[in-house]
C-alpha positions as CSV (number, residue, x, y, z in Angstrom):
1,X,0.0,0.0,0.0
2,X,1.2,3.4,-0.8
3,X,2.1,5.4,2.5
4,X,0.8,8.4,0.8
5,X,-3.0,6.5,0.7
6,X,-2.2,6.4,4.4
7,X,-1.2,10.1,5.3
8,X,-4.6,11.6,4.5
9,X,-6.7,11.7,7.4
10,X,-9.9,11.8,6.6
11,X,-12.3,9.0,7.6
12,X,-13.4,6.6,5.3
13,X,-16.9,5.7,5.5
14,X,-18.2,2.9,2.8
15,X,-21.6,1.0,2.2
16,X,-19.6,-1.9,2.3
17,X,-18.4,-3.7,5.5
18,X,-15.0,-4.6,5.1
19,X,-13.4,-6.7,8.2
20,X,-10.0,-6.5,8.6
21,X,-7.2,-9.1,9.6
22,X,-4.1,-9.7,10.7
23,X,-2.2,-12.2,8.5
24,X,1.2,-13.4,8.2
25,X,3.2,-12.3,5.2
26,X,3.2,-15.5,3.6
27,X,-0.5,-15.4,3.7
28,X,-1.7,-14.2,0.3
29,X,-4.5,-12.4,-0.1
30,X,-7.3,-12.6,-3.0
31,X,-7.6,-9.9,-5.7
32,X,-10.3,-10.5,-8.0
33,X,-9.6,-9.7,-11.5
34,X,-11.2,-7.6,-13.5
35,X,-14.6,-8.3,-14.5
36,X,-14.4,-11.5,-13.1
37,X,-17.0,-12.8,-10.1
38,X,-15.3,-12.4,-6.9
39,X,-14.4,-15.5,-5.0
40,X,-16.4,-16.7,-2.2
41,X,-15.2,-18.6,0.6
42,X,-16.8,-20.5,3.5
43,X,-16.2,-18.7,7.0
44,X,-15.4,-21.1,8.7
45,X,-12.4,-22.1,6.0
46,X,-10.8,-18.0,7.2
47,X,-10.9,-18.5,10.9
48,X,-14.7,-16.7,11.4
49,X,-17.7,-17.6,13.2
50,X,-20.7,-18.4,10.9
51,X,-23.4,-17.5,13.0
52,X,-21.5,-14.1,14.1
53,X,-21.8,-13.0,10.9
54,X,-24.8,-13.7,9.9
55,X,-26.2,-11.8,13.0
56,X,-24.2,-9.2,11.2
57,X,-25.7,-9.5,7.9
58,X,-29.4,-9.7,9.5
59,X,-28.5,-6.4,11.5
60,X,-27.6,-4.4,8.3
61,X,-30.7,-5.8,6.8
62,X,-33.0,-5.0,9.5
63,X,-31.5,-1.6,10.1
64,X,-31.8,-0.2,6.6
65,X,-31.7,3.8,6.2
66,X,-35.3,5.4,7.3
67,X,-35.7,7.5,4.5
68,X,-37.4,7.1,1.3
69,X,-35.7,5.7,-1.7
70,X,-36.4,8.8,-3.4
71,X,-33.3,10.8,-2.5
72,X,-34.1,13.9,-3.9
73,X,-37.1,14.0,-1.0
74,X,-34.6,12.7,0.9
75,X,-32.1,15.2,0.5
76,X,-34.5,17.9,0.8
77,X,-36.0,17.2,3.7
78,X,-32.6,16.3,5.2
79,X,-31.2,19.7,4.9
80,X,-34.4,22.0,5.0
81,X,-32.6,24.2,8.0
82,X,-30.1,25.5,5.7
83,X,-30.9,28.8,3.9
84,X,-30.6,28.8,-0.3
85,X,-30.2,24.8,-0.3
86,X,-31.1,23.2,-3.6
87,X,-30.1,20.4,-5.6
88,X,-28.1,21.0,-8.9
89,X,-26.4,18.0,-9.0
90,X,-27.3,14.2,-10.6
91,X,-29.7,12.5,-7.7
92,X,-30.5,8.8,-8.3
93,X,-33.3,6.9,-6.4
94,X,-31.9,4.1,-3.9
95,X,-31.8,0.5,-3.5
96,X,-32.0,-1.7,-1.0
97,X,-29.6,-2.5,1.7
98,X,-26.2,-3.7,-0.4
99,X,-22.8,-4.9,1.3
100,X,-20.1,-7.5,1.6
101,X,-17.9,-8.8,4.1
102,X,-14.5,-9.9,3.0
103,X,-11.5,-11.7,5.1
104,X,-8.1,-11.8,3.3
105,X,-9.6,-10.3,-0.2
106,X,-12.4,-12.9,0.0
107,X,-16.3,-12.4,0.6
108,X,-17.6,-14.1,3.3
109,X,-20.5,-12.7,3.4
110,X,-22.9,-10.7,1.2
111,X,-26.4,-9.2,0.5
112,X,-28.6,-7.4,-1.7
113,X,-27.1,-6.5,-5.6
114,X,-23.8,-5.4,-4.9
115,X,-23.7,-4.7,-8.5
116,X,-26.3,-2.1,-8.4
117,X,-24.9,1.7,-9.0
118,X,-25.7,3.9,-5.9
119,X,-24.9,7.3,-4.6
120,X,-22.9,7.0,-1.7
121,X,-22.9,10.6,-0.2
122,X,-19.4,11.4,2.2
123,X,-18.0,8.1,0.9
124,X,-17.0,10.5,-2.5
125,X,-14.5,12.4,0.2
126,X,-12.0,9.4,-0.2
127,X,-11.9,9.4,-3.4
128,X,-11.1,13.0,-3.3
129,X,-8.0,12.5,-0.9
130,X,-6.7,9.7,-2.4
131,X,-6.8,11.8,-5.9
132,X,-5.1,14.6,-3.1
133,X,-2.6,12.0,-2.4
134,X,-1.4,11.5,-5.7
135,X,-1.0,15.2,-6.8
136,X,1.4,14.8,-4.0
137,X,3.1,11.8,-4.9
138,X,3.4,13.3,-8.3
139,X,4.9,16.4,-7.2
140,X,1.9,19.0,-7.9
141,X,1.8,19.6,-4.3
142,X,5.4,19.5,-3.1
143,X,3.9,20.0,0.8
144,X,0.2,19.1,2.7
145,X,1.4,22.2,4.8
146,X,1.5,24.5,1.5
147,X,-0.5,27.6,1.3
148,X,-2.9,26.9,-0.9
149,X,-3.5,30.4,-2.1
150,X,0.4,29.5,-3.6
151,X,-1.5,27.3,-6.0
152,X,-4.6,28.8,-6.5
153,X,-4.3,32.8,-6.8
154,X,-7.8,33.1,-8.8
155,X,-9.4,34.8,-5.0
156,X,-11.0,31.6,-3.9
157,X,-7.5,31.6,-0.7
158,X,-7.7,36.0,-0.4
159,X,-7.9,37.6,3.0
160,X,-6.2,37.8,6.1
161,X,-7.7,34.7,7.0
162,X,-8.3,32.0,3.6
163,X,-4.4,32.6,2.5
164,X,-3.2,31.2,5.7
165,X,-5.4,28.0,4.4
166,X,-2.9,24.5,3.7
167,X,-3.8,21.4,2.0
168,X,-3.8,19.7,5.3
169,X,-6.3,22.1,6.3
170,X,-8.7,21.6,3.7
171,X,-8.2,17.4,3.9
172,X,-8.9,18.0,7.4
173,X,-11.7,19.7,7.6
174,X,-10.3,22.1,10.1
175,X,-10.1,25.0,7.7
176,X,-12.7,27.0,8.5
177,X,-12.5,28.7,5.0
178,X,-14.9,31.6,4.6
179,X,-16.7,32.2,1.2
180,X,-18.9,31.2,-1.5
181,X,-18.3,28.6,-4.1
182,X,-21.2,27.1,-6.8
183,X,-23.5,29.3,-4.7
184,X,-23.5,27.7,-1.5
185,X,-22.0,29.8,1.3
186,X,-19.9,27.9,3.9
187,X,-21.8,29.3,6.6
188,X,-25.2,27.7,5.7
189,X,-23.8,24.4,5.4
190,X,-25.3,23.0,8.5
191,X,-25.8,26.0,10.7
192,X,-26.0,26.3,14.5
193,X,-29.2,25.8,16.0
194,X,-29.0,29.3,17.5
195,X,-29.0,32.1,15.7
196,X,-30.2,33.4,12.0
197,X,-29.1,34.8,8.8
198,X,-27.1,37.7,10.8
199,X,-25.5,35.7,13.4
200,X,-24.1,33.0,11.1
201,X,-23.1,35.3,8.4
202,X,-20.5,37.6,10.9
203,X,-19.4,34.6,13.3
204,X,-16.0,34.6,14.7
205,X,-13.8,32.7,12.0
206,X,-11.9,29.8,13.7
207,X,-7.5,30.1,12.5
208,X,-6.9,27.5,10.2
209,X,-6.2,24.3,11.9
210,X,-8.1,24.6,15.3
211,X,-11.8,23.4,14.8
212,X,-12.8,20.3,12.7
213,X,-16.2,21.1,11.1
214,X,-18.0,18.8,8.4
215,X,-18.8,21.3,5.9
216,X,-19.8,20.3,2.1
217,X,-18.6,23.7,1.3
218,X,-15.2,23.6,1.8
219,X,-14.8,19.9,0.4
220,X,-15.8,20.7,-2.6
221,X,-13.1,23.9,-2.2
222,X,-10.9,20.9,-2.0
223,X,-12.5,19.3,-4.9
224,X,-12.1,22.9,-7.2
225,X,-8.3,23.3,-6.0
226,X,-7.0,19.8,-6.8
227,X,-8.8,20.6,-9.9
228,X,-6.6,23.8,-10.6
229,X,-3.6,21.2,-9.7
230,X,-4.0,18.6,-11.8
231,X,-5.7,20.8,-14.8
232,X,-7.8,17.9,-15.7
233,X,-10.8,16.6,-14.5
234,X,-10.6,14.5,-11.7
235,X,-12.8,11.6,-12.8
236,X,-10.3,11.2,-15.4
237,X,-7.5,11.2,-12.9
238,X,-9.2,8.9,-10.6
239,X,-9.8,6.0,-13.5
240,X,-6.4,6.6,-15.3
241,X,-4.3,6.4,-11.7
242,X,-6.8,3.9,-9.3
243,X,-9.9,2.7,-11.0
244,X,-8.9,0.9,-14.1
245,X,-5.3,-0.7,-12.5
246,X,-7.6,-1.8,-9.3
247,X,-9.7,-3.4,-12.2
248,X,-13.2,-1.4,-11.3
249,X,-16.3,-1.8,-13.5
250,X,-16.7,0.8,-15.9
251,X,-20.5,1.5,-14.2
252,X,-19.2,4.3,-12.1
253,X,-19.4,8.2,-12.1
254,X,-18.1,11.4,-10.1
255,X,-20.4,14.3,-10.9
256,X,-20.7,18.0,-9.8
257,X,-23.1,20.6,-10.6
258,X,-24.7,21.9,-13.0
259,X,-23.2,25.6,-12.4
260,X,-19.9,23.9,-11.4
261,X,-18.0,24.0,-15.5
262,X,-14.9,25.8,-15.5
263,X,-12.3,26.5,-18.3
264,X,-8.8,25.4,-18.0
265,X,-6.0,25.7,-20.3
266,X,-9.4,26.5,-23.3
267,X,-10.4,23.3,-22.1
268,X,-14.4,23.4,-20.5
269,X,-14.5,21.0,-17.4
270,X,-17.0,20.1,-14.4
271,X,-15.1,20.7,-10.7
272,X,-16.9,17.4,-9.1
273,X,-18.3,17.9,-5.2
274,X,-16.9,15.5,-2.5
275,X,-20.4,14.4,-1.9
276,X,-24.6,14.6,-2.0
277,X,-25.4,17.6,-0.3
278,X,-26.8,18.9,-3.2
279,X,-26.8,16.1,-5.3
280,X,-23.6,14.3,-7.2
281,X,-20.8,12.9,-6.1
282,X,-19.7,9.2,-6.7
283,X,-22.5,6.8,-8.0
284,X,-20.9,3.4,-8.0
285,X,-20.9,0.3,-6.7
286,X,-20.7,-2.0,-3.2
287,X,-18.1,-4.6,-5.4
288,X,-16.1,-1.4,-6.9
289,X,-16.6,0.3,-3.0
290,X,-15.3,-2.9,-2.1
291,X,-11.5,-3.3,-5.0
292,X,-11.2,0.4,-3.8
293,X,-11.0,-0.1,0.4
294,X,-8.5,-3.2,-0.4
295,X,-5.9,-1.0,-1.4
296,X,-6.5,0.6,2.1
């Protein structure tokens, strides 16, 4: 595994259960190939208890998500506190519950179509850092602890505050960068209970690097500099560096928004989000979910 896959700290969340192991080095562990079915083994053949995980497996499927299957009802209603939320990205309507369980690259477990193309929401944010992770393995960020206003100098980093902003800020979540990007303003991304319109718009900003707060808003600030970085779209950078080698399906997508198209080098491209606030993200599947957390 590539130590730079391991630097980036932000949590990855998946709709598939991966379980993992310790195992000896002479132990080899199960890849499937592209395309192929992916090999199933008994549990009891990898050390697990049977009826364990099937307790597990009944659990997920007892416990799916309370919301209707029509996400775009879901969405709204999920973030009807926030002021000028709207949906401008791709929204697809839900299946059931989906997941596997692997030990050593092998499922042990599954359920549902795990083949079925899904949004999946937050889960979009590792894709983002591991396409972070690579700019810096390939020398387009020479430092996580880089201004990012050194990279990006359009005024998305100006101010006192945003140009003290890093990459490790922004992968962090601890920026606490303050403005507005494909109309939605970072401070009515989830907004305190307390307070209104005035309060939240001339709060006390937070110095870079002191306070972790989940905000859509500045992930997607991520999402737009890495794409000033790289000067390609990122789906593209994602399948040419991960997806394909790692043998995905060729079922998923990474969208943004309908207002997100920028031009680079006379070149128009869509900056993606990190997620399904507002719709897009990564649609994709549990099985390519699943090849992309075994390189983790």
């Amino acid at each position: 595994m590539n130590p730079l896959f391991s630097s980036i700290r932000i949590l990855w969340l998946s709709s598939c259960l991966l379980l993992s192991s310790q195992f000896s080095q002479a132990q080899a562990v199960y890849f499937p190939e592209a395309g192929a079915d992916w090999a199933q083994r008994q549990p009891a053949e990898l050390g697990l208890d049977a009826q364990k995980l099937q307790a597990a497996v009944d659990f997920a499927l007892a416990n799916e998500y309370s919301g209707p299957r029509d996400l775009r009802m879901a969405i709204l209603k999920g973030f009807e506190r926030e002021p000028y939320h709207e949906i401008i990205g791709p929204v697809k309507k839900r299946g059931g519950p989906a997941g596997m369980i692997l030990k050593n690259g092998y499922v042990v477990a599954k359920w549902g179509d795990t083949r079925r193309v899904d949004m999946t929401f937050s889960v979009t944010k590792s894709y983002l850092s591991t396409v972070a992770g690579l700019a810096l393995q390939q020398g387009l960020i020479a430092s996580v602890h880089d201004p990012v206003a050194s990279y990006v100098w359009d005024g998305t980093f100006e101010g006192a505050h945003n140009s003290l902003i890093s990459w490790d800020h922004l992968l962090t979540q601890s920026s606490d960068w303050s403005g507005q990007l494909w109309g939605g303003y970072d401070w009515a991304d989830r907004p305190p209970r307390q307070g209104g319109l005035d309060e939240w718009r001339a709060r006390r900003l937070n110095p870079p690097g002191t306070v972790f707060e989940y905000n859509d808003v500045r992930v997607n600030v991520l999402a737009y500099s890495l794409l000033q970085v790289w000067r390609k779209p990122l789906p593209q950078v994602l399948k040419e560096n991960i997806m394909d080698p790692i043998g995905a399906s060729t079922t998923w997508r990474w969208y943004g928004y309908e207002n997100s198209w920028v031009t680079l080098d006379g070149l128009r491209m869509q900056s993606v989000s990190g997620g399904g606030h507002s719709g897009g993200g990564i649609f994709i599947s549990t099985e390519d979910h699943a090849r992309f957390g075994l390189l983790f």
